[in-house]
C-alpha positions in Angstrom: 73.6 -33.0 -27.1 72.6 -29.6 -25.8 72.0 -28.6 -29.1 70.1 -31.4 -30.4 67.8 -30.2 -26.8 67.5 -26.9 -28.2 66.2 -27.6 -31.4 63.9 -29.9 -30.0 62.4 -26.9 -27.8 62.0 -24.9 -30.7 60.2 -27.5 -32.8 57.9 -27.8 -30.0 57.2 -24.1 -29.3 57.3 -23.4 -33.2 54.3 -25.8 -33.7 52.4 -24.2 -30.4 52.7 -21.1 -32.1 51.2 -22.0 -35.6 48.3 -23.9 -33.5 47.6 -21.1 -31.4 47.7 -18.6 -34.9 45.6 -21.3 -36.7 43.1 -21.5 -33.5 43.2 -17.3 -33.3 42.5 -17.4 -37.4 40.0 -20.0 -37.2 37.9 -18.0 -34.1 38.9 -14.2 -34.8 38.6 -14.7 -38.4 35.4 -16.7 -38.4 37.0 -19.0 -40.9 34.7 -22.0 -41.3 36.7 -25.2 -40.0 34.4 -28.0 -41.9 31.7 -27.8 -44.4 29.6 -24.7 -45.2 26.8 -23.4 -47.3 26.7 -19.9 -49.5 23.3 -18.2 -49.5 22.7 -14.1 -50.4 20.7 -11.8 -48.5 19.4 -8.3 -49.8 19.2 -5.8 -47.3 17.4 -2.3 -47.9 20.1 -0.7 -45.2 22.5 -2.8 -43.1 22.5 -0.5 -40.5 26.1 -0.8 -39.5 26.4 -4.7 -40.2 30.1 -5.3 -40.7 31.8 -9.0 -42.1 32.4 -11.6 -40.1 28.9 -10.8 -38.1 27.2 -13.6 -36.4 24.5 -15.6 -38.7 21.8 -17.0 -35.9 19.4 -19.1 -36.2 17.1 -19.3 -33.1 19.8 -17.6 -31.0 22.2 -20.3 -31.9 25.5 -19.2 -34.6 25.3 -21.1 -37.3 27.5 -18.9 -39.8 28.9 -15.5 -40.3 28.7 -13.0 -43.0 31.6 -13.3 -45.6 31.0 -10.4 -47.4 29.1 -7.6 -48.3 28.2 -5.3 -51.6 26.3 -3.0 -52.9 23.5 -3.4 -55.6 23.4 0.0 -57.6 19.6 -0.1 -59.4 18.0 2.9 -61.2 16.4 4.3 -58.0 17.4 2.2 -55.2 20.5 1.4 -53.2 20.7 -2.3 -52.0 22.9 -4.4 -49.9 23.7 -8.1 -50.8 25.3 -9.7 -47.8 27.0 -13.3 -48.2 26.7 -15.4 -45.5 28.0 -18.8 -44.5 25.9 -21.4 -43.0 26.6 -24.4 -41.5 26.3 -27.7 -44.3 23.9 -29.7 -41.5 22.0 -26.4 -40.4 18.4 -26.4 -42.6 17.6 -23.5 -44.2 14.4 -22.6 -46.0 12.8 -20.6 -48.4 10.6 -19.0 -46.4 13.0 -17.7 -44.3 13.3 -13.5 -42.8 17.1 -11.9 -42.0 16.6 -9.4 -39.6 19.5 -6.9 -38.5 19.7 -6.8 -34.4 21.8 -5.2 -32.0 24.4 -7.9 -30.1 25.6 -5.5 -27.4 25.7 -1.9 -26.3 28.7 -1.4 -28.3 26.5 -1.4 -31.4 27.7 -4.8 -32.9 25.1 -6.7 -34.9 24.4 -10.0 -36.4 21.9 -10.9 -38.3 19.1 -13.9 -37.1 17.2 -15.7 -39.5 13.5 -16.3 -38.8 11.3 -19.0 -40.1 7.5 -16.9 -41.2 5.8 -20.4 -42.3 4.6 -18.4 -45.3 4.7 -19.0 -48.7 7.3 -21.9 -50.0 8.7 -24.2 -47.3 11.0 -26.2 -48.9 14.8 -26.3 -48.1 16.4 -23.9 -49.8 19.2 -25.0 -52.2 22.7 -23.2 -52.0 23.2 -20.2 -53.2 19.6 -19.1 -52.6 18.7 -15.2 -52.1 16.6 -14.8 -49.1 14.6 -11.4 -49.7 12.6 -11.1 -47.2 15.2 -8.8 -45.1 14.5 -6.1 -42.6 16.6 -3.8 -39.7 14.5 -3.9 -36.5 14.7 -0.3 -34.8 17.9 0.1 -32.1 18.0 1.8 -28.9 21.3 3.9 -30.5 18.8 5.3 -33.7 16.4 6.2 -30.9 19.3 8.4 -28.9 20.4 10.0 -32.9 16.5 10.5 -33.1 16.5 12.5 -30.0 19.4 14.4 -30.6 17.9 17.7 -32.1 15.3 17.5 -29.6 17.6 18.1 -26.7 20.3 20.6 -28.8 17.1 22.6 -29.2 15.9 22.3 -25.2 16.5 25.8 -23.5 18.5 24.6 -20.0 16.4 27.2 -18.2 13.4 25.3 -19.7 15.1 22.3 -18.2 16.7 23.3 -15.0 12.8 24.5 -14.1 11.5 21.2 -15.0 14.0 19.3 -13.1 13.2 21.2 -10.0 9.5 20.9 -10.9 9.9 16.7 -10.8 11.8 17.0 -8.1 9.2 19.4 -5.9 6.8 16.1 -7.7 8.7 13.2 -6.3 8.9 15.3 -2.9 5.2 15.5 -3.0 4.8 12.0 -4.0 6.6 10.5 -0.9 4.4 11.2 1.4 1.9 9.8 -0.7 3.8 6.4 -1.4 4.8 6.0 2.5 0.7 6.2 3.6 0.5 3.6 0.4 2.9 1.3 1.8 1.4 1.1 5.5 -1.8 1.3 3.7 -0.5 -1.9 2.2 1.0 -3.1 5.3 -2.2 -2.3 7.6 -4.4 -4.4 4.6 -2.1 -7.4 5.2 -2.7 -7.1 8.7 -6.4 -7.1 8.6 -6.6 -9.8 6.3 -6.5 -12.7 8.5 -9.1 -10.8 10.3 -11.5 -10.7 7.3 -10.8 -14.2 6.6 -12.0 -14.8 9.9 -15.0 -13.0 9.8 -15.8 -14.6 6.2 -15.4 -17.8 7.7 -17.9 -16.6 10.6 -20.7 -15.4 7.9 -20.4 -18.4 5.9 -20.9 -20.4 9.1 -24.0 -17.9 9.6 -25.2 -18.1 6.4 -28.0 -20.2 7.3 -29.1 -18.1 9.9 -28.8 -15.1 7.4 -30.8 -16.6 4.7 -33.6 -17.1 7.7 -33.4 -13.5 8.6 -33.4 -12.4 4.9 -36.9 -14.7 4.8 -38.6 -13.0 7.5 -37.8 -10.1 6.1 -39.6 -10.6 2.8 -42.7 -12.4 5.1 -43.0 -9.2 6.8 -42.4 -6.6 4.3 -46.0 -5.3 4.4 -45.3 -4.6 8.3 -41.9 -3.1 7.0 -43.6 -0.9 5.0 -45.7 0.3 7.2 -43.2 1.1 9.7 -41.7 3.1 7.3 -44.7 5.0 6.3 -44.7 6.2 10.0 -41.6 7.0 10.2 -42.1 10.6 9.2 -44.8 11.4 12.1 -41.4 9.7 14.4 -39.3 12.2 12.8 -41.9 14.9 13.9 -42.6 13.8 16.8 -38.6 13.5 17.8 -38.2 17.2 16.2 -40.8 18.3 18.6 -39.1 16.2 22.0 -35.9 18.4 20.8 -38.0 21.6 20.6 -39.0 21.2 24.0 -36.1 19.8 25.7 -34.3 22.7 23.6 -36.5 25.2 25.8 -35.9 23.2 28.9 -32.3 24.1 28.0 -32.9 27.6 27.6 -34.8 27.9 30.7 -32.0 25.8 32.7 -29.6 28.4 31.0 -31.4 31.5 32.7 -31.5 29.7 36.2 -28.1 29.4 36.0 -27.5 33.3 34.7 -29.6 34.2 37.7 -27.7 32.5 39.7 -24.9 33.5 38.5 -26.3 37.7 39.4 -27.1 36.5 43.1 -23.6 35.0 43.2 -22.6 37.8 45.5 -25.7 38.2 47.7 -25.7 34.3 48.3 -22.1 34.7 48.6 -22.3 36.7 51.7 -25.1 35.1 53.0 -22.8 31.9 52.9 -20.4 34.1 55.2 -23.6 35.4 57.7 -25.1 32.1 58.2 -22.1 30.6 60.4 -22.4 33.8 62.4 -26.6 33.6 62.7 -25.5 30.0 63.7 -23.5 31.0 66.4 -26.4 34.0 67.7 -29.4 31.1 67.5 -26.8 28.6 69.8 -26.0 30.9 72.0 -30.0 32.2 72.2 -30.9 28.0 72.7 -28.5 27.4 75.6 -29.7 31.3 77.3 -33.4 29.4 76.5 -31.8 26.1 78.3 -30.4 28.4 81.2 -33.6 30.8 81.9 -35.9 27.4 81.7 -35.4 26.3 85.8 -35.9 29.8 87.0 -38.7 29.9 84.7 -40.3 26.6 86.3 -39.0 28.1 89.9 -41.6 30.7 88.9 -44.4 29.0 87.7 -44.6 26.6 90.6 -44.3 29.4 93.0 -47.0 31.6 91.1 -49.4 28.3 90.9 -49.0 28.3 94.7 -49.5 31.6 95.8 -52.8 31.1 93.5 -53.8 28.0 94.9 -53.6 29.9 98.5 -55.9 33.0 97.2 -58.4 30.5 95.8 -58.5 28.8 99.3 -58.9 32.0 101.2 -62.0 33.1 98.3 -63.5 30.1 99.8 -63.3 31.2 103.6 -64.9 33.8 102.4 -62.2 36.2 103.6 -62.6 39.7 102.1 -59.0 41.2 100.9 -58.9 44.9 101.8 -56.8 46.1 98.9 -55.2 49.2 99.3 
C-alpha cells in the first residue's frame, strides 16, 4: 500500500515537472503554441538584434524572430531576419520593420509599422518586407561620444565644472527673485482683476472723456503751444526763488559771525534787566518825596505871588 502511494506521488510530481519545462520552453523559448506565419525581413544592420526578439505590431507581440542570416552580395552585407507572426495577426505589404531599443540593457525587438504607401494588400506568407531600418539608440549616442571625452583634458574639465558651478551659484539668486517675482504676480492678480472689472464698469465714462478730448483738441493744442512760455516762466520763479535762497543763506552766515556778540548779549540782557527794575522801583520810591516837593515849592510860590500883590518890596541881601 505505501508503495502503490509512492508511486502515485511521483506520477504526480513527474507530470508537474514536464508542464512546468513545457510552460518554461513554450515562454523562454518563444516556441509558438498555435498557428503561425513565416515572413523575411532584410535588414542593412541589425544593430544587435538577437533570435527569439519580440515581433510588435503597435506595441502589441505578435511573433518573435526565429532566425537570422546573412546575405553576402558583391558590395553589400545584408541581414535576413525570419520572423513568426501570429496566423490571425494581418500583415501587409506596405509594411516598415524598424529595430528599437526594449530596455536599458540593450535588448531589441523589432515593430512593424504600417506607411499606407504603395501596395496595401495582405501580404501572403512568406513575403519579404524590405522596407527595414535601425532607428538611432541612446547606447550608439554614448559609443559616439566616447572619443570625445578620452580626448577632454581633466584640467579643461575640472575648470569647466567649477565655471558651471560659480554659473548655477550666480543663477540662484536670480531664480529665488523669479520665484517671488512669480509669487508677488499671483498676488496682484486678483487685484488687477479688480481694477479690470472697475474700468470696464467705467468704460462708458472713459469713452465720454476720450470724446471731449477729441471736441476740444484745438484748445488742447493750444495749451500746448504755450507750454513753453510756462516752462520759461517756471525757470524764471526758480531763478528768483534760487536767489531768495542765496540771500536767506548769507542772513544765516551772518548770523552765524554775530553768534558770539548776540551770544553775550543774550547773557547782559538779564543783568540790564535787573539795573532798569531796580532803576523803576528807585523811580517808584523817589516819586512821594518828589510830589512832597512840588506841593511845597507851588506853595511857597503862591505866598510870594500874594505878597507881589501887597506890594511889599523884598530887600534881598
Amino acid at each position: 500500500m505505501e508503495r502503490k502511494k509512492n508511486v502515485i506521488y511521483l506520477v504526480v510530481v513527474t507530470a508537474l515537472s514536464v508542464a512546468a519545462f513545457v510552460y518554461m520552453f513554450v515562454k523562454v523559448g518563444k516556441i509558438g503554441v498555435g498557428e503561425y506565419k513565416t515572413y523575411y525581413i532584410v535588414f542593412d544592420n541589425t544593430k544587435g538584434l538577437a533570435e527569439k526578439s519580440d515581433v510588435r505590431l503597435g506595441g502589441l507581440k505578435v511573433g518573435y524572430v526565429d532566425k537570422m542570416r546573412i546575405l553576402l552580395d558583391k558590395k553589400d552585407i545584408k541581414i535576413e531576419a525570419e520572423i513568426k507572426v501570429k496566423n490571425d495577426v494581418p500583415i501587409r505589404k506596405d509594411f516598415e520593420a524598424q529595430i528599437r531599443m526594449k530596455s536599458l540593457l540593450g535588448e531589441k525587438y523589432v515593430e512593424l509599422i504600417p506607411t499606407g504607401e504603395g501596395d496595401l494588400e495582405e501580404a501572403p506568407e512568406g513575403f519579404r518586407i524590405t522596407r527595414a531600418k535601425t532607428l538611432f539608440e541612446p547606447d550608439e549616442l554614448i559609443l559616439s561620444l566616447k572619443p570625445f571625452i578620452d580626448a577632454l583634458d581633466p584640467n579643461v574639465v575640472k575648470e569647466m565644472t567649477g565655471t558651471i558651478t560659480d554659473l548655477v551659484r550666480t543663477t540662484e539668486p536670480l531664480i529665488k527673485n523669479t520665484a517671488d517675482m512669480v509669487k508677488n504676480l499671483n498676488e496682484i492678480t486678483p487685484e488687477l482683476k479688480a481694477i479690470t472689472k472697475e474700468l470696464y464698469e467705467y468704460s462708458d465714462e472713459i469713452a465720454k472723456l476720450i470724446d471731449v478730448f477729441s471736441k476740444n483738441s484745438e484748445s488742447i493744442s493750444i495749451a500746448l503751444s504755450e507750454l513753453p512760455n510756462l516752462i520759461n516762466n517756471m525757470n524764471f520763479l526758480i531763478s528768483n526763488v534760487s536767489g531768495t535762497l542765496k540771500d536767506g543763506n548769507m542772513f544765516i552766515s551772518t548770523m552765524v559771525n554775530y553768534q558770539d556778540s548776540i551770544t553775550y548779549t543774550t547773557v547782559l540782557l538779564p543783568e540790564v534787566l535787573e539795573g532798569v527794575i531796580k532803576i523803576s522801583n528807585f523811580a517808584n520810591n523817589m516819586l512821594p518825596e518828589f510830589q512832597k516837593l512840588v506841593t511845597q515849592t507851588s506853595i511857597t510860590l503862591e505866598k510870594l505871588q500874594q505878597v507881589l500883590e501887597k506890594g511889599v518890596k523884598v530887600r534881598v541881601f
